[in-house]
N, C-alpha and C positions, 0 to 999 in steps of 0.2 A: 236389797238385791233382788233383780228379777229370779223369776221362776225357770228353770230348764222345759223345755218344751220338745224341743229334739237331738236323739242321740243317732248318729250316725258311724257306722262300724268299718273302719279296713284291715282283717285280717290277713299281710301279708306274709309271706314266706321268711322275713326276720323281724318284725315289727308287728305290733297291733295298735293301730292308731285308734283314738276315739275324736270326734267333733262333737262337741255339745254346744247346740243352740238355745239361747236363754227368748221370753216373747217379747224382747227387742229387737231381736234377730242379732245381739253382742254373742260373741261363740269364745271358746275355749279348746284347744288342741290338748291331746295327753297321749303317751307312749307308753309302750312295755313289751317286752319281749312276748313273741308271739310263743302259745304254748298246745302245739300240734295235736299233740294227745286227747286235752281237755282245753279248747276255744276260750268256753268262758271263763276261765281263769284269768289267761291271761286280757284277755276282755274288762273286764273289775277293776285289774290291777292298773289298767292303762284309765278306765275313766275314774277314778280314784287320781290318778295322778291329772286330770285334766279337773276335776273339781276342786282339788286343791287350790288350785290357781284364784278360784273363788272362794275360798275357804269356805268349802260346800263339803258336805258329804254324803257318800252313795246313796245310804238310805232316808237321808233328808229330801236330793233331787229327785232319783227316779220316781218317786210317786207323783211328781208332776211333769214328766213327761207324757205329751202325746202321741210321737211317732217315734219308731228308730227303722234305721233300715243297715241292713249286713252288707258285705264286699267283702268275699275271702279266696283263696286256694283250695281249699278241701278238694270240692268234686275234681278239679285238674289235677292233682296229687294224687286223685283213685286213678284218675285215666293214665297220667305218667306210669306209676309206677304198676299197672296193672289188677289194681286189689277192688275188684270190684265183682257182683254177684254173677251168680251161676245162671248164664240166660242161652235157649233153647230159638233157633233162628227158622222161621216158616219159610220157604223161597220158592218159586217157578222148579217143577222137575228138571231139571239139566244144568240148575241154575247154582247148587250145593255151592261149590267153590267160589263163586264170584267174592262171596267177604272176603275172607282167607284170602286170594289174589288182589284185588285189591286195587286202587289207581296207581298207576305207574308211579306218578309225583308223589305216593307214599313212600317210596323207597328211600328218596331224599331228603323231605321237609327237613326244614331245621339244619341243614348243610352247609358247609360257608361253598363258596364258587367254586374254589379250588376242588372240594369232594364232588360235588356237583359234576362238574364232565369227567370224570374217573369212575365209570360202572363197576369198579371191583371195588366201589367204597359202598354201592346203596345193598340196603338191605330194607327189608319185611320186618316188623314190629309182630310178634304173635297175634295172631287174633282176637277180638275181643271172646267173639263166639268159635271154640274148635271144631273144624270138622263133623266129628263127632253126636255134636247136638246140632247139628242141621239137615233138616228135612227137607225132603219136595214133597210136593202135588200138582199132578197138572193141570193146567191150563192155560191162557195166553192173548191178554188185550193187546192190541197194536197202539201207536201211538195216538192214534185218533180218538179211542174207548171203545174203538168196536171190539167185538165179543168172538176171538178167529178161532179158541177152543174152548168149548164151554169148562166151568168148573166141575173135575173128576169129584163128586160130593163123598166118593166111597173110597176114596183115600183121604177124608180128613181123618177120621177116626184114627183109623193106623198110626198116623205123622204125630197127632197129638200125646197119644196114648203113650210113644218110644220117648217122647221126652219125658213125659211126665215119671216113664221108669225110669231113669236116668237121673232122678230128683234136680232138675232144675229149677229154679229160684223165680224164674218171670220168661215168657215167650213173646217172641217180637213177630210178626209177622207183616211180610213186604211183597207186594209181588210187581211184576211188572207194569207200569203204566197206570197202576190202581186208581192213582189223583184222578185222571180221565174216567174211571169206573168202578170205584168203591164198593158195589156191591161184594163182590166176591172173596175180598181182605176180611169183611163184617159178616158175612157166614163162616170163616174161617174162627173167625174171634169170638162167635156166639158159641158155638160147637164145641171149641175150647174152653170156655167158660162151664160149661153143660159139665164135660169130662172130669175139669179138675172140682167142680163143686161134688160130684158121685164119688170123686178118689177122695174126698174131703184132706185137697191139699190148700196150702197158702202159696198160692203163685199167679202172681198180675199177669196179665194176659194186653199187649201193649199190640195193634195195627197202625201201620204207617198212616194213614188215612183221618185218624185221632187222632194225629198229631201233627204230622208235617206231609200234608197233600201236596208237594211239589216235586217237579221234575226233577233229575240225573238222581238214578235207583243208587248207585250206590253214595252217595253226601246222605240221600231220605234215610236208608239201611243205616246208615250208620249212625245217623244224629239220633235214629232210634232206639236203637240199640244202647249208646249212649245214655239214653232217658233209663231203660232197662238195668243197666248196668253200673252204674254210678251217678244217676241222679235222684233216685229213689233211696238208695243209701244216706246219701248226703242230706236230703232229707229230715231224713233222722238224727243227723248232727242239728241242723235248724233248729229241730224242734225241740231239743236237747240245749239250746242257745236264749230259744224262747222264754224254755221253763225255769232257767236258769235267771233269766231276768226278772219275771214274773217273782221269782221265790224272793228278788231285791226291790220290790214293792213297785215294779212297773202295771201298768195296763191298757196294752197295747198289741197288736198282731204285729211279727216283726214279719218285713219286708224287704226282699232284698234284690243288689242291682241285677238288672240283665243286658244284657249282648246289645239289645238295640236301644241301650240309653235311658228306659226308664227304669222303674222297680214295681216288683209284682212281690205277692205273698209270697210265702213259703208254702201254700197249697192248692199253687199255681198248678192247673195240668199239663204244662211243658216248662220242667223245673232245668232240662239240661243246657237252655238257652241261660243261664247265670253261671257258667261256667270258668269265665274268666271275666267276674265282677270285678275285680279289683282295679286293673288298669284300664275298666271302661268309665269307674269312677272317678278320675281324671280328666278322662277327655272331655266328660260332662260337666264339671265343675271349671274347665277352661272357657266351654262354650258360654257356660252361665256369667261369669267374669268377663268375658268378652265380651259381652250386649249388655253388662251393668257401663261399660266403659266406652261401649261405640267403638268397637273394633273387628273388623271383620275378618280377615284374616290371620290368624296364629299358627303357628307350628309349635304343639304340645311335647312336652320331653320329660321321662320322669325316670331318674336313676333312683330305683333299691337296693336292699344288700343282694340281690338276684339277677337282676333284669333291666335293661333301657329299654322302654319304652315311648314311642313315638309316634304322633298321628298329626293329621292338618283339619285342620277348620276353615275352608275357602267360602268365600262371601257369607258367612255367616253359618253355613251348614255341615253339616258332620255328614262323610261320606261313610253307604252302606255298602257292606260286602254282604251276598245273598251266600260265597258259596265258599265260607272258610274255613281255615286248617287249624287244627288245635290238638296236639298229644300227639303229632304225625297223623290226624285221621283225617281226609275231606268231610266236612258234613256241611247240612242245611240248614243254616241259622242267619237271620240277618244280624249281623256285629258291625259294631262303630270298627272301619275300616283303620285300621294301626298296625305298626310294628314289632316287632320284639328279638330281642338280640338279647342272647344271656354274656351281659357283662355289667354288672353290679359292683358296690362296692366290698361286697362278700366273696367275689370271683375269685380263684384259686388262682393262683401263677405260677406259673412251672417252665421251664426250658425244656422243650422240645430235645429228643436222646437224639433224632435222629439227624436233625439240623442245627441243631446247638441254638435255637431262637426261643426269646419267649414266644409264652402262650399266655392268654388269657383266658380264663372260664371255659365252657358253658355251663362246667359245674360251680357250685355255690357253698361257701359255711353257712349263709343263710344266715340265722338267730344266733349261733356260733358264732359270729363276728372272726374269728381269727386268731393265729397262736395267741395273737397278745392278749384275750382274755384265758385266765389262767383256770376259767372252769370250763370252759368249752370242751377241750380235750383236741380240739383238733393240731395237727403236727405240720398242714401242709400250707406255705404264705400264701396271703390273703391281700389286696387293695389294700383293704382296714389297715395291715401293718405296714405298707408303706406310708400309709395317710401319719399313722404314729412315728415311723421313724424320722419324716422329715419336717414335724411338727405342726401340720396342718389341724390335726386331732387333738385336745384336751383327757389325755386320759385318765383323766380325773372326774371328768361332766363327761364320759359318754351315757346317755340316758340318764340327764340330771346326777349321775354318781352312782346310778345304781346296778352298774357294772364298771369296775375298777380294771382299768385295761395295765398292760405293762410293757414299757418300752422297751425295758432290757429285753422281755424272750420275743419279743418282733425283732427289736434290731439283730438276735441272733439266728434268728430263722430266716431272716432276709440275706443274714453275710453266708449262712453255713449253703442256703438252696438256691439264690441267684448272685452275690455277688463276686463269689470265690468261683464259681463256676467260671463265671463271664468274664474276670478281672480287674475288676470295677470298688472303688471305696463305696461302701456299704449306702452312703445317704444317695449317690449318684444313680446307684443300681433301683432303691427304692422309688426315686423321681424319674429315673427314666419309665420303672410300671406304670407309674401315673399319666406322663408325657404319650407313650403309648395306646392308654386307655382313651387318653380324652383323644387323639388322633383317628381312632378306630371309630368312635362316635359321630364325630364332627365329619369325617366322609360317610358315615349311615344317615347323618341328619340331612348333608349336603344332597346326596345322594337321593335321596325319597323327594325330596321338593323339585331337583329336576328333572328326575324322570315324572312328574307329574306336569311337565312342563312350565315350571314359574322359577323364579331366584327368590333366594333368599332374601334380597333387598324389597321382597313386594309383603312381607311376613315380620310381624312381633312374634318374638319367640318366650315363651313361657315355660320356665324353665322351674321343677315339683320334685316330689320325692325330698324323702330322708336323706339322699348322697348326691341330691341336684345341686344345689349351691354351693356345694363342692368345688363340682368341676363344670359350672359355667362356664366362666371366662374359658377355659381352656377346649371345648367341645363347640363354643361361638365366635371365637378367636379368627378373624377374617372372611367371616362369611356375610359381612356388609349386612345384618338383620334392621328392619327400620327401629326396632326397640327391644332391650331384654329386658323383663320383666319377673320378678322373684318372689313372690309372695310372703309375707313373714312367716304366713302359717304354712309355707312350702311342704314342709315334714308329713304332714295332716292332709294335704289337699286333693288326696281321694275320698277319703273319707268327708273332706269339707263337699266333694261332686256329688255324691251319696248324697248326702242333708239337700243338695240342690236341684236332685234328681225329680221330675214328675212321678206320681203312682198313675203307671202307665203299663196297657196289655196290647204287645202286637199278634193278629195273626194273619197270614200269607195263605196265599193258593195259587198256585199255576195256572196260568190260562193260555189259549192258543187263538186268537182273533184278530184275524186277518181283513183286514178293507183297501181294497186300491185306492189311488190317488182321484179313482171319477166312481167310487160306487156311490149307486143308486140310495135313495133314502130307506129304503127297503132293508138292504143290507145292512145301511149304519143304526139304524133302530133295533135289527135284530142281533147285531152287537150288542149295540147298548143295555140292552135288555139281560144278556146274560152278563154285562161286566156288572149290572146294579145287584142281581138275583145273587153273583156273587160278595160281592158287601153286602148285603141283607144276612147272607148265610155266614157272615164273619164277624160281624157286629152281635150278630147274636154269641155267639163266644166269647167275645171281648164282655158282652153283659152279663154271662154265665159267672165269668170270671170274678166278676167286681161285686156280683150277688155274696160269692163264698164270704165277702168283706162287708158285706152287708149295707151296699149301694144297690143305690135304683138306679135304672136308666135315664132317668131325667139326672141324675149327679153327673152324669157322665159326658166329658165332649170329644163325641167322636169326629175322627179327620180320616178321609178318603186319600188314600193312594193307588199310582198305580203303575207299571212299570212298563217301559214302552220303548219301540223300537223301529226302524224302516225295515220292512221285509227283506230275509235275508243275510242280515246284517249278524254277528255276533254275539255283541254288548248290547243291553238295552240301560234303559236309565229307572230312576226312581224317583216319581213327584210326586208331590201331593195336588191333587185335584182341587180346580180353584172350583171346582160344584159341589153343592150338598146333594146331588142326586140329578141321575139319567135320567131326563125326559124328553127329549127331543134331537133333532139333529145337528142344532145349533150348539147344542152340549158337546157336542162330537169334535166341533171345529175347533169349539174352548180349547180341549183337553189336547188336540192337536198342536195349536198357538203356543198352549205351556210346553208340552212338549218340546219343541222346536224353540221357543226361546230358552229351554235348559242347552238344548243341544249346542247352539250358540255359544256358548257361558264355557260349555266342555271340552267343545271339539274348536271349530270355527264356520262362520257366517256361509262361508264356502264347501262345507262339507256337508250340507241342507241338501236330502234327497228325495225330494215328496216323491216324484216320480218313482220312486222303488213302493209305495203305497208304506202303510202303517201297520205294525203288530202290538196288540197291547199282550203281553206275556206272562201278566201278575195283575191280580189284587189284595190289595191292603188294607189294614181298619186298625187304627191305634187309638185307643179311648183313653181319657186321661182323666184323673180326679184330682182338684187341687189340693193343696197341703202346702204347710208352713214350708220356709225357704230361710235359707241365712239372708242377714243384709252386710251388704259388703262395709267395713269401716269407713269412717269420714270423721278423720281430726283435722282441728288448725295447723296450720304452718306453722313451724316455731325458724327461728335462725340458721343458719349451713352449718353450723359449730356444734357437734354432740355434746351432751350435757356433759360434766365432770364426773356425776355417779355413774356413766353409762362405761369410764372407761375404766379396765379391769388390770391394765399395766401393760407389760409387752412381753414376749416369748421369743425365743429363736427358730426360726425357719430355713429349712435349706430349701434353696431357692434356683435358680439359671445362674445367675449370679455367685452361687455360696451361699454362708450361714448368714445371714439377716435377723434382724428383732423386727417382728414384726406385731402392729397397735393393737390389743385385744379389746373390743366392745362386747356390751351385753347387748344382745336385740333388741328384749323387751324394755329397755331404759332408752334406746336411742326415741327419737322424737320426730314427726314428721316436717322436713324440709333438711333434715341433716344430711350434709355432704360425706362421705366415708372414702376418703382418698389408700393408694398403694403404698408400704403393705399394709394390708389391713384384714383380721380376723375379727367375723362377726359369730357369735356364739350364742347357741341357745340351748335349753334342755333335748331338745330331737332334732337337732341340724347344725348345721356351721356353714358359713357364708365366707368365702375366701375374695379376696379381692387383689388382683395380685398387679404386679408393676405393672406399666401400662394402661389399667382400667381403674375407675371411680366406680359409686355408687350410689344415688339418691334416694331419700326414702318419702316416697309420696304422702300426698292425705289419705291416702286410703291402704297406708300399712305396706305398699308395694314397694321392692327394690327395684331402680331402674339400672342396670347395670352395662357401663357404657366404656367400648374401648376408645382411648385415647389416641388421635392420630399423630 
């Protein structure tokens, strides 16, 4: 048997997956209940269950692993539920309030449409920082960096000093325009630094400037505060994840994902950018399956027991959001641009008192699964026990058997809370939650691709998660996709993105450079010059970063970006720079051309407006260091006919139709070129593949379900 080489981690909100890559690049998927409290537990428990598969054990592999890298919830669970440290906020005198108020569009995030235009539904989330602990000082750069009030030097002392009686935990400090002129944030930070080393307290001392030098003050305030507040904590879970592994005979620095796709250490200096690792492990792992395959564009879909998650991957590339929402907060992080909608298959369901309708979620059982596990505790119907009452769920193998579900107390939580309500025989009420869920999905999935202006007929859709192969069929169900596509390892396939992920460091800076459509070569060189001065000054961070890991700069290849726009205009865009480096004007024109051929690609040929002259708005430096990668399966063809060990008998399912028997398959016994006709359950230790009247299913050489409706 080969050797494990890489462990790849997704700690989600009911599951903790593991991938483990062998140095064939053959992999193994494992499961277990995620265990909140203490990670690596349930962590163990899950690659334990994935090296079984190999009749390997823990302390046999991990010591020949070379890499792993994490994807969890944690630091988003400090932000949600608000538990995170005691941070002390520097700001502009007059400026105290601005957190605490806050962006209007905080009131709402997370809102369906209907709350959305009803102002007596938004409200304010607490702040992370209260009143209380936020100080001024004056002074005041304009947006240019000119210097309109110098900095009052004889009110830092004061500002510092009130926090630090106040014992707080770590101080952020932001002031206006600082990106444009840094100075004055870094005499704040040294000062503070002075004070709390003579108070001989323990409290980081965090300037927007370190960290996220980019425009709109309050996304910078807040992503840093963020960093302050619950990514320094989380931290300490990592590092607690780390040693926890190490003690099971690994050696290796764990690594985990982040927002823009790759994965950095755990003593990364902007750790809040991994904030919602889990479902960017997805998209990355779609993207990487896609150019193993020659496929350009997908639309990514990943149901949990929490959350549907969804993003696109147009000609090849993952769209970046500079300026996203997460916890209700705007901040400034660049994230793989996706969606998220809390409807899981842990989603609670309930009928609405006021309109007698269901509801679904947005809250979750999560690892609780639902009445029908009888240790959970929880009382209120869940997806999960529809899934059981109408026979789609084995609850016998949920997780390999290692929670024993029960149809009796689902089928009675189902008749006693929605179908005695509504009127409805008990299996009819449970299939309508299902029919419902996938209907709500299927216009969020429909819906994201045309408001991005494309059909769904121009998209393969890849369809992940533990509760995806569920409710394909039923969430794809008429929306003409050129191909569905299922992975066997579906269950696992964040954490499979993870293992597929580059170790990669981005950092960003705002820029404001402006060139008409006839400037002189004067003006575009003395651009030029600061767009390169700026990547020189980012690059060197990106190599700061990769030193902690103990790479040179020659390990490293770095890629220039840069974000660009026609004067005026809004939006600007994100390329990558087809130059290694500014030196001329003809460089200019380059970066123009690319430009303007993205623009094409986004907008149309017609909406090209040189004449409004060019702004480049941003620079970028993403350094990458190679490391091992899965390799995607590649078996022979066998016959359309599944083997005979692969089928397990048949079950009844209530269906559109009625009760039905429907064909029970193992996964892992079917074989590549097997045909898998309607009805048909396809079953595995962390997933179930439903295949319902109307659609087939093929199962490729390379392990993939192609799942296809019938006309």
């Amino acid at each position: 048997m080969a050797k494990s080489q890489i462990l790849a981690i997704d700690a989600g909100g009911t599951m903790t997956d593991t991938f483990i890559i062998d140095e064939t690049g053959d992999f193994v998927v494992g499961k277990a209940q995620t265990t909140p409290m203490d990670e690596h537990i349930g962590l163990l428990n899950s690659a334990k269950d994935a090296l079984g598969q190999w009749d390997a054990e823990v302390d046999q592999e991990f010591p020949n692993l070379r890499a792993g890298v994490y994807s969890g919830t944690a630091m988003l669970n400090r932000l949600v539920s608000r538990v995170g440290r005691r941070v002390g906020l520097v700001v502009n005198k007059g400026m105290e309030d601005n957190h605490r108020m806050g962006r209007g569009i905080q009131s709402y995030l997370g809102y369906s449409y209907s709350d959305r235009i009803h102002i007596n539904t938004h409200h304010f989330d607490p702040p992370l920082v209260p009143r209380k602990w936020t100080v001024g000082i004056t002074e005041r750069v304009d947006m240019f960096g000119n210097v309109v009030i110098p900095l009052y030097e004889h009110e830092i002392e004061p500002a510092i000093q009130k926090l630090i009686n106040e014992d707080v935990e770590a101080i952020v400090i932001s002031l206006l325009h600082s990106y444009k002129h840094p100075e004055h944030e870094r005499k704040i930070r040294d000062v503070a630094k002075d004070l709390i080393q003579k108070a001989k307290k323990d409290i980081q001392v965090f300037a927007t400037v370190d960290y996220y030098p980019v425009r709109k003050e309050s996304h910078r305030t807040n992503t840093t505060i963020v960093e302050a507040y619950a990514a320094e904590p989380s931290r300490k879970t990592l590092e607690r994840i780390d040693t926890a592994l190490k003690e099971n005979g690994t050696d290796f620095n764990l690594r985990i994902m982040a927002s823009h796709g790759g994965t950095i250490s755990i003593k990364a200096n902007e750790l809040a950018r991994t904030c919602v690792s889990g479902p960017i492990g997805g998209m990355v792992g779609a993207k990487y399956l896609a150019e193993s395959l020659g496929l350009k564009n997908v639309a990514c879909s990943d149901i949990g027991g929490t959350s549907f998650d969804i993003g696109l991957i147009t000609q090849g590339d993952l769209a970046i959001n500079s300026s996203p929402d997460m916890a209700r907060l705007v901040l400034s992080l660049p994230l793989v641009s996706m969606d998220t909608t809390g409807a899981g298959t842990g989603s609670y369901v309930r009928i609405d008192p006021n309109y007698g309708n269901l509801t679904l979620g947005p809250d979750s059982a999560g690892s609780l699964v639902g009445v029908c596990n009888p240790e959970g505790g929880i009382e209120t119907v869940t997806v999960s026990d529809c899934h059981v009452v109408i026979g789609l769920i084995n609850p016998d193998n949920f997780i390999g058997g290692a929670i024993k579900l029960s149809r009796e107390r689902a089928y009675h939580a189902v008749k006693t809370q929605i179908a005695d309500p509504l009127g409805l025989p008990v299996e009819e009420a449970a299939l309508g939650v299902i029919e419902l869920l996938e209907s709500q999905l299927r216009n969020y999935l429909e819906s994201m691709i045309l408001g991005k202006g494309y059909s769904p007929s121009q998209y393969v859709c890849f369809s992940y998660g533990g509760g995806g192969p569920l409710h394909t069929a039923g969430y794809t169900k008429g929306l003409s996709f050129e191909d569905i596509l299922i992975p066997a390892w579906a269950a696992g396939f964040s954490a499979f993105g993870c293992g597929a992920a580059d170790f990669e460091y981005r950092y960003d800076k705002t820029l404001d450079l402006n060139v008409d459509e006839d400037a002189d070569g004067k003006t575009v060189m003395k651009v030029g010059k600061e767009l390169q001065s700026s990547w020189n000054e980012l690059k060197e961070k990106v190599t700061e970063e990769f030193r902690k890991n103990d790479y040179l700069p020659d390990d490293v290849n770095f890629r220039l970006l840069y974000r660009m726009q026609y004067q005026g205009q809004l939006n600007d865009l994100e390329i990558e720079a087809p130059i290694k480096e500014f030196k001329d004007v003809d460089d200019f024109e380059t970066l123009v051309n690319t430009f303007e051929d993205m623009y094409t690609r986004v907008y149309a040929k017609s909406a090209l407006s040189p004449e409004l002259g060019y702004s480049i708005t941003g620079a970028i430096v993403r350094g990458v260091v190679d490391v091992p990668k899965p390799e995607i399966p590649s078996e022979p063809l066998y016959g359309e006919t599944p083997p005979k060990e692969a089928f397990l008998g048949t079950r009844q399912v209530y269906w559109t139709d009625g009760w039905q028997y429907a064909d029970i398959y193992e996964m892992e016994k079917l074989m590549p070129g097997n045909r898998i006709k309607a009805f048909s359950i396809v079953e595995s230790t962390a997933t179930t593949l439903v295949v319902p009247t109307g659609f087939e299913a093929y199962l490729d050489e390379n392990r993939i379900f192609h799942l296809k409706e019938l006309k």
